[in-house]
N, C-alpha and C positions, 0 to 999 in steps of 0.2 A: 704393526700393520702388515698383511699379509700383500708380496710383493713376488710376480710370477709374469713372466712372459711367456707366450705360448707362438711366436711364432714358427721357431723350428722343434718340436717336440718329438726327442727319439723313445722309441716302446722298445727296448731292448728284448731278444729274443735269444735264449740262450743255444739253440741249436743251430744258430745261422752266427752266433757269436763264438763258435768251434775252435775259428783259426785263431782269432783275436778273443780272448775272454772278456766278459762283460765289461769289467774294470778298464780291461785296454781301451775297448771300443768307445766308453764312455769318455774317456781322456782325451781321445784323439779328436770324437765328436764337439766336445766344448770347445777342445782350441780350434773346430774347421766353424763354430756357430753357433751351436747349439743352446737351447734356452731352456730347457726343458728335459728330464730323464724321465722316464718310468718305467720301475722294474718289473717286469712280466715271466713268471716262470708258475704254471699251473702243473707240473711235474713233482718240483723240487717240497713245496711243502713247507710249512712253518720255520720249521728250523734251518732249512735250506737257504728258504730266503732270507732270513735273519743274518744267515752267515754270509750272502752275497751282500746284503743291502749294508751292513758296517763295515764292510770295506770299501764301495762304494764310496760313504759317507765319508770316512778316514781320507780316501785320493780326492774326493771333489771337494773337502774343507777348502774355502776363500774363494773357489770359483765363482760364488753368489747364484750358484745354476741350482734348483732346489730338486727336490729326488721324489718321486712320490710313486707309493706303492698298490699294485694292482690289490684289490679286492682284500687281501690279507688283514686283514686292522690289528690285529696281534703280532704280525710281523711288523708293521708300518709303527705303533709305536713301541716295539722293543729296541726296532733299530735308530728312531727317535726322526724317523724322516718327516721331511715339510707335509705330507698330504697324505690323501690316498682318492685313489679311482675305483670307484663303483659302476657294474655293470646292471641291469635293471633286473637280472635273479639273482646278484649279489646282495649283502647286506644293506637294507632303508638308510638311505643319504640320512634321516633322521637319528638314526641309532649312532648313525658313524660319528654325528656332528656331537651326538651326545657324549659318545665316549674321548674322544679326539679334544674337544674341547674348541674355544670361538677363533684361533691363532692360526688352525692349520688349514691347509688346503685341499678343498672337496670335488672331487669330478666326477661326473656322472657322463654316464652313456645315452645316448638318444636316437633310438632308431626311426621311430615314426612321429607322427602329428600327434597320436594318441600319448605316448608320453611324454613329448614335450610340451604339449598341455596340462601336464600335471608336475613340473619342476617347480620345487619349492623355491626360489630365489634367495627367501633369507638364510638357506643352510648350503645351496651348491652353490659354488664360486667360478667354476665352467664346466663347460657340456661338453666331449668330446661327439661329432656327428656322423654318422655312415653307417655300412661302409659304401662308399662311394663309388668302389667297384668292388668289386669280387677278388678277394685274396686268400692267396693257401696261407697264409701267417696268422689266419682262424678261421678255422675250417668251419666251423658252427654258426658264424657271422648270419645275422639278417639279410634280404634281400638288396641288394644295392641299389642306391637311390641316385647316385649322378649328383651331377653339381647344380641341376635344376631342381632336387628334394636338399640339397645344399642349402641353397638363398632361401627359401621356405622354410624352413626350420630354424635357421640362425633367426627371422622375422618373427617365429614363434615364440621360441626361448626368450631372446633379450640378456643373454647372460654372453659373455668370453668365449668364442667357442672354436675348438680347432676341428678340423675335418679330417676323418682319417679312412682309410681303406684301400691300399693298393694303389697311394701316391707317393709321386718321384717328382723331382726338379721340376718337370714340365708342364707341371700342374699347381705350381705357385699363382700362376695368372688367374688362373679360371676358380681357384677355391679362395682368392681373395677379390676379388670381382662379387661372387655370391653371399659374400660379407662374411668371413671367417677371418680369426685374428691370426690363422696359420695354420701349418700343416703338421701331421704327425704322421712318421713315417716307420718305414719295420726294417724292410730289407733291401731298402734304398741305403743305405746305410750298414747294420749291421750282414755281417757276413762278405761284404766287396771288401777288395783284395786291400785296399786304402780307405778306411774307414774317414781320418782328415778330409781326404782329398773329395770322398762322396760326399761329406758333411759339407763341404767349401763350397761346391757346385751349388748345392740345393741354396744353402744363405746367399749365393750371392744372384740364383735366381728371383727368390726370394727380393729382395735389393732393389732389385729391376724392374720387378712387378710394383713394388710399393712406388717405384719411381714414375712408371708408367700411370699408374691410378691416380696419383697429386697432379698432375699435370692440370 
């Protein structure tokens, strides 16, 4: 049974990950929280990320944190990671599920109404949603939607969905308020000078928020 929490989800970026190498970043990140990796490098290429992602895999064995690979599916199962994330000019969530097989984990991108109207449910397992604002950590991004195209889209989907775009600590409230099961973050985390100590912050905003909403 495929077993994945999505409330702190770090998208590791390998040129803000300079001082700290992915590997480092992602180590520090799981002991400061973290529930979630995915490896993003649209540079490096097949092989590149093959060689990042089994080392990776090698340091995070027993963490239970599972690693899922951006858009790659040749990378994502050579290096035998839990999932892979699709963007909507990426590879058919269908084809990925086909080759991937029923065990692994599918994530898809969701920008608007129009295509979160059209997610399959029986093959994606969550929706990443935004961006919510305007970030240099992808330049090509869709228009940004805020946390008011937030709450409306997680209502449309119905599936797990994290929020992501140019969020930091301070927006645990408001993107779980709008009904996302967490945040996904880039350079809140990688590239600060204590990657732990960024990752601490954000989970224990996080914390706070889920405390304030039970209430």
């Amino acid at each position: 049974m495929k077993s994945f929490d999505l409330s702190l989800y770090l998208v590791l970026d390998p040129d803000l990950c300079r001082d700290h190498s992915m590997v480092e970043t992602t180590m520090a990140a799981i002991a400061g929280g973290a529930t979630l990796i995915q490896l993003r490098d649209k540079k490096a290429g097949t092989e590149g990320l093959i060689r990042v992602g089994r080392e990776l895999m090698k340091a995070m064995e027993g963490t239970n944190v599972p690693l899922i690979v951006n858009d790659d599916i040749d990378a994502a199962i050579a290096i035998g990671a839990h999932g892979l994330h699709v963007g909507q000019d990426d590879l058919p969530s269908q084809v990925a599920r086909d080759r991937l097989g029923p065990d692994k984990i599918i994530g898809l991108s969701i920008e608007s109404e129009d295509v979160a109207q059209k997610v399959d449910r029986t093959i994606v397992d969550y929706v990443g949603i935004g961006p919510i604002f305007a970030t240099a950590t992808k330049p090509d991004h869709k228009p940004a939607i805020g946390f008011d195209g937030l709450e409306k889209l997680v209502r449309m989907v119905g599936l797990p969905s994290v929020a992501i775009g140019g969020l930091k600590g301070e927006h645990a409230l408001p993107a779980l308020e709008s009904g996302a099961d967490g945040i996904a973050v880039v350079s809140a985390i990688c590239g600060q000078p204590d990657p732990n100590q960024a990752t601490a912050y954000i989970a224990q905003k996080l914390k706070s928020a889920w405390a304030y909403l039970s209430q």
